[in-house]
C-alpha positions in Angstrom: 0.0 0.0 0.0 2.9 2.3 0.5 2.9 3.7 -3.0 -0.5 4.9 -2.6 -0.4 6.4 0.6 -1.9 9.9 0.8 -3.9 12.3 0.0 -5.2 12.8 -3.8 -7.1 15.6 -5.3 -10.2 14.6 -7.8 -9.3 16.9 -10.3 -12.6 15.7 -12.9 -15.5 13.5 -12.4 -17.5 12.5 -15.3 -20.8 13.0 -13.8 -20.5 16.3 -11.5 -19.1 19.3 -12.2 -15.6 20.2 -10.4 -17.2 23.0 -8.3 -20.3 19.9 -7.3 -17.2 17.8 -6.8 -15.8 20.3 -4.6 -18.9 21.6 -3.0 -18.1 21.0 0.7 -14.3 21.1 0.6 -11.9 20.2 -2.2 -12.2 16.4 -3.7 -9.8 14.0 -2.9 -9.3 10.1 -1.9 -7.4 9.8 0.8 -5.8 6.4 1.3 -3.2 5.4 5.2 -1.1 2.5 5.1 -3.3 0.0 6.8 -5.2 -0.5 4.0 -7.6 1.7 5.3 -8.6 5.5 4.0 -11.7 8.3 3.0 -12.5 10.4 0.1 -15.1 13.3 0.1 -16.9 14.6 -3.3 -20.2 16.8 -3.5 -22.0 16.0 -0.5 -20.8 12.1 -0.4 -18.3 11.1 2.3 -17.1 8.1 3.2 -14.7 5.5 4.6 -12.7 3.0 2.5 -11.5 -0.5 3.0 -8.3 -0.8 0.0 -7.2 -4.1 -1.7 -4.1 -3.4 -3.3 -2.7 -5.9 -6.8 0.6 -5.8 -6.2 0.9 -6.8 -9.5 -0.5 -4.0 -11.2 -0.6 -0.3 -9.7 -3.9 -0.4 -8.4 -6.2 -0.8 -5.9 -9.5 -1.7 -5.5 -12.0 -0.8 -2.8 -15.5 -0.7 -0.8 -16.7 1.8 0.7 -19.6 2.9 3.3 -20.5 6.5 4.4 -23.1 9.1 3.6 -24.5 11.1 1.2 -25.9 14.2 2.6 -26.3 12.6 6.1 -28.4 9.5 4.1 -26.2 6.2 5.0 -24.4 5.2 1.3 -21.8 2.2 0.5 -20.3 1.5 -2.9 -17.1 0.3 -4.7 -14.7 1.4 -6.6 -11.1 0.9 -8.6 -8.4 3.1 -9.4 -5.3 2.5 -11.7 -2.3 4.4 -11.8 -0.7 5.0 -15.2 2.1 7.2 -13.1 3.4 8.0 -9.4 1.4 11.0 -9.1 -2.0 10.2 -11.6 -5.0 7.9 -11.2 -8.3 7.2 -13.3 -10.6 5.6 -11.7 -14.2 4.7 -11.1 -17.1 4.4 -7.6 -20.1 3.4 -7.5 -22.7 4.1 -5.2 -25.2 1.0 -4.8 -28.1 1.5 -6.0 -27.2 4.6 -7.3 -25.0 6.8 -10.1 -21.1 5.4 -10.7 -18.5 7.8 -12.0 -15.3 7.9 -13.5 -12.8 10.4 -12.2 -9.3 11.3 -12.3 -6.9 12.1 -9.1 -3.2 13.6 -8.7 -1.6 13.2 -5.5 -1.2 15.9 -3.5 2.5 17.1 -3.0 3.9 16.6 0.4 4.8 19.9 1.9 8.4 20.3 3.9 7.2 20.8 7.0 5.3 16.5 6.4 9.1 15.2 5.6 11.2 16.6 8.4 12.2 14.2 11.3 12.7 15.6 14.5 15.7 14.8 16.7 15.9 14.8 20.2 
């Protein structure tokens, strides 16, 4: 999971427009290295649990949260042509699915510095 581990910015979903996408903060996937991680786009939020191939770069994933505070779960896949890009798509059960794309968000200085005693 360590290659995918952080925070990723939806920069386009095919359905929703990016200011929907980014309605209550910015769009991203966020993904820890437990195999574990969120995402947020227009009003849906939610938790994922991440299957990475480690044959491949990419993951797959389900997912449970809400959409406007109505309980939602889904699935969803991402590849990742490069380090820093992803295409992808979720699906909300018994709902819409969209394709999107991500780009990982850069790491500022401040997240690499180890401290010393």
């Amino acid at each position: 999971m360590n290659e995918f581990v952080g925070k990723w910015r939806i920069t386009e979903m095919e359905v929703w427009a990016q200011d929907s996408v980014d309605l209550i903060e910015e769009g991203y996937f966020y993904f820890d290295e437990n195999d574990q991680g969120k995402f947020i786009f227009c009003a849906v939020k939610g938790n994922l649990d991440v299957a990475v191939n480690t044959r491949m770069p990419e993951l797959e994933f389900s997912w449970e949260g809400t959409d406007d505070a109505r309980p939602v779960s889904g699935r969803g896949k991402i590849e990742f042509p490069t380090p820093f890009e992803g295409e992808g798509i979720i699906y909300i059960h018994n709902g819409e699915s969209s394709i999107f794309s991500i780009k990982r968000i850069k790491k500022t200085v401040t997240d690499n510095v180890v401290k010393f005693r």
